[in-house]
C-alpha positions, 0 to 999 in steps of 0.5 A: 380682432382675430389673428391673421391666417398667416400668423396662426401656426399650421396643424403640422407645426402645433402637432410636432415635437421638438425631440430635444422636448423628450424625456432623456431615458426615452432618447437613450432608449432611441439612441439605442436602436440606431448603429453607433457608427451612426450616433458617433459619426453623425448624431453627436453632431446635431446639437450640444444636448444629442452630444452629451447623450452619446457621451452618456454611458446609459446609451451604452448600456445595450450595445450591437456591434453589426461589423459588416455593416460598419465596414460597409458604411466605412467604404461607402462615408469614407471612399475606403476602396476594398484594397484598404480592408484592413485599415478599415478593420482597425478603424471598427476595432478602435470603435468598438473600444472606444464604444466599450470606453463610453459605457464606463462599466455599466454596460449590461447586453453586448452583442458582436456580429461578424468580426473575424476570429478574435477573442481580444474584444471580447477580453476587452469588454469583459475587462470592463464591464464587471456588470454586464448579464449577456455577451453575444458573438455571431457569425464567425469562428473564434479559436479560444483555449479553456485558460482564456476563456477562463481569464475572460468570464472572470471578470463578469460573474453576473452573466445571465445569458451567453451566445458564442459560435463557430468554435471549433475547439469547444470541449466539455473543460470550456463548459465547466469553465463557464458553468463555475464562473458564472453561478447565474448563467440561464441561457446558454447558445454553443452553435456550429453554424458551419453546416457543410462539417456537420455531416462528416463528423462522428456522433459525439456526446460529451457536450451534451454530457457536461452542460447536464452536468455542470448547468442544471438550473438552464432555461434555454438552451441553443446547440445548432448544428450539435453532433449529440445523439438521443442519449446527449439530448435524454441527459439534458432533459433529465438534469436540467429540469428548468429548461423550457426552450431548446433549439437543436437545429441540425442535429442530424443524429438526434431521431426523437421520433424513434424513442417514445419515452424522449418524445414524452420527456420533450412534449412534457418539459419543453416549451418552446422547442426549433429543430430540423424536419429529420428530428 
């Protein structure tokens, strides 16, 4: 006797899966693509099993801090009207400790957008995080000294990859710092994104003199908004003879069309290579 239509499951149902059926590397790898205010505030709660996942420091392995949108999602969950900015900056950093907490030390690839000039946190998941092979800082200024700095990266020799911007007082001592405690550094990101300065400062070459200098073995290399001159950027070339991609966007004193024996240095060992159409 064949079964009744209505007892036969439908083809949407026999094709679905039960997200609690996938494999747990698979669902920290979801989990790693949503915002943790999100996975903290709401996925947590779906069931015992989702709860356990977000106590699970592989989930914390990769983390992205987007802060403004965070502050964003705070006013909008909460009613946090924007006279309450403040309370609403020590609620994110509270998270933000409280996600570096989670990871327990395995945290590999953190990466912080936007979040005033504050160089705690970054102490703060350093502290923590002796295994960790890329920190990243986006979008706001940081005032750090070489003495700082230096407390900081001493906690993460096996950094691989650094991205830090807007520091006004960045200097060729910051560099060395860098290039002695971190031996395996390959990708190095120094920018000044504060476009409007840019034009009004003089041509200077010392950065560019240290990072050939002291990190030869670089294999990319970010200096947006640089204020080196041919001579910086032919002394890179030359002593870092790994570096196959080079991004020198507003670099407004470096004219690689004027100099022939530049043009071939960059056409031979460059890769990929961004720069601005004055170049």
């Amino acid at each position: 006797m064949a079964s009744s239509p209505i007892l036969q499951d439908s083809p949407a149902k026999k094709n679905s899966r039960d997200w609690l059926d996938l494999p747990r590397d698979l669902m920290v790898s979801i989990l790693q693509r949503i915002c943790c205010y999100d996975i903290l505030t709401n996925v947590k709660e779906v069931c015992k099993s989702w709860r356990s996942l977000c106590k699970d420091p592989l989930t914390w392995q990769v983390v992205t801090i987007p802060c403004d949108l965070v502050l964003y999602k705070l006013t909008e969950d909460k009613g946090m009207p924007s006279s309450h900015d403040e309370q609403k900056v020590k609620i994110l950093r509270k998270m933000i400790m409280h996600v570096i907490d989670l990871s327990c030390g395995q945290m590999l690839d953190f990466c912080i957008l936007g979040f005033g000039s504050d160089h705690h946190l970054l102490e703060y998941v350093c502290q923590r995080s002796g295994q960790l092979r890329r920190l990243r800082q986006h979008d706001y200024e940081l005032h750090i000294s070489t003495q700082r700095l230096t407390q900081i990266l001493r906690h993460v020799p096996f950094l691989e990859e650094l991205k830090l911007s807007n520091i006004p007082d960045f200097s060729p001592e910051h560099v060395e710092i860098i290039a002695r405690r971190c031996p395996r550094l390959a990708s190095l990101a120094i920018n000044n994104l504060r476009a409007y300065e840019i034009c009004c400062q003089p041509v200077c070459n010392q950065l560019a003199s240290a990072i050939a200098k002291y990190m030869p073995q670089l294999c990319c290399l970010q200096l947006c908004g640089n204020r080196m001159t041919n001579a910086g950027l032919s002394a890179i070339l030359h002593n870092c003879q790994h570096l196959e991609y080079l991004d020198i966007r507003q670099c407004y004193n470096i004219f690689v069309v004027l100099d022939p024996n530049l043009m071939t240095k960059v056409r031979k060992q460059i890769k990929h290579m961004r720069f601005s159409k004055v170049i």
